[in-house]
C-alpha positions in Angstrom: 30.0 73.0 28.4 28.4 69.4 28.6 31.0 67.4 26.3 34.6 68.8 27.1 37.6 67.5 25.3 41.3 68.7 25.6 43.0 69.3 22.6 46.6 67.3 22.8 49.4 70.0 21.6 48.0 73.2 23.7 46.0 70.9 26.6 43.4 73.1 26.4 39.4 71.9 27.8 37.4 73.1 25.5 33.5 72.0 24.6 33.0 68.8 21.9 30.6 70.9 19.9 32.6 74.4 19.2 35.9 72.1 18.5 34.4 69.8 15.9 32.7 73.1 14.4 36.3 75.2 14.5 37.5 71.9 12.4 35.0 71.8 9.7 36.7 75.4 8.3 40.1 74.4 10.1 42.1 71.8 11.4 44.3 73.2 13.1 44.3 73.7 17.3 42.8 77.5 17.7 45.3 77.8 20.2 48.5 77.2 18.9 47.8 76.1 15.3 49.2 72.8 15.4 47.4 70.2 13.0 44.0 68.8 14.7 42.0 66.2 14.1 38.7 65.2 15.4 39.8 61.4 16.2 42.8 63.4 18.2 40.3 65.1 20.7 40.8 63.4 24.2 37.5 63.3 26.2 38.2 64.9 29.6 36.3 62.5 31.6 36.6 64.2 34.9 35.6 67.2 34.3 32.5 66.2 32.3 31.7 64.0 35.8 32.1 67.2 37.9 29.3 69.4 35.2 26.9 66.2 35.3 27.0 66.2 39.2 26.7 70.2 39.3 23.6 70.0 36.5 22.2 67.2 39.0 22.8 69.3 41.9 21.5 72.6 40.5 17.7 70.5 39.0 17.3 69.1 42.5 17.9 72.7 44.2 15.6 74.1 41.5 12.9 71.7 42.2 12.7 72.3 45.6 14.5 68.7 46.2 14.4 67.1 49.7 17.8 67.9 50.7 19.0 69.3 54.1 21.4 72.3 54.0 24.4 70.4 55.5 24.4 68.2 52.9 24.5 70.9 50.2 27.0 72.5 51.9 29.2 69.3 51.8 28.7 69.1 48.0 29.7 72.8 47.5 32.3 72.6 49.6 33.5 69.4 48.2 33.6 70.5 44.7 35.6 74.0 45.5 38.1 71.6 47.1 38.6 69.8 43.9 38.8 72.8 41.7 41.7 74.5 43.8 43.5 71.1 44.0 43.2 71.1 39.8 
């Protein structure tokens, strides 16, 4: 998921690109089948920042990137703090 996006009646995250596909054959929410439209997608901003900063972290880590281990601890355990808080 790079582009997520809650849909308004069922408050659902789901990704940009599988929504706006669902819609070309249906537009209705796949969750609750309430009418949905495109323009009503609301970008979920915060979540999108958290998988940016995880696909930053994970390149770095991957190319070998000069970063000590306390400091990727930090991040990691940063980031499990936000997801049980959500």
């Amino acid at each position: 998921m790079k582009d997520p996006v809650l849909l308004p009646s069922s408050r659902i995250t789901v990704d940009r690109p599988v929504i706006q596909r669902h819609l070309l054959s249906d537009n209705t929410d796949p969750f609750n089948r309430s009418q949905l439209t495109v323009d009503m997608l609301i970008p979920n901003v915060e979540l999108k920042a958290r998988i940016e900063e995880f696909i930053r972290f994970q390149e770095l880590k991957r190319r070998g990137g000069d970063f000590g281990m306390q400091s990727a601890k930090a991040a990691i355990q940063t980031t499990q703090e936000e997801m049980l808080i959500d």
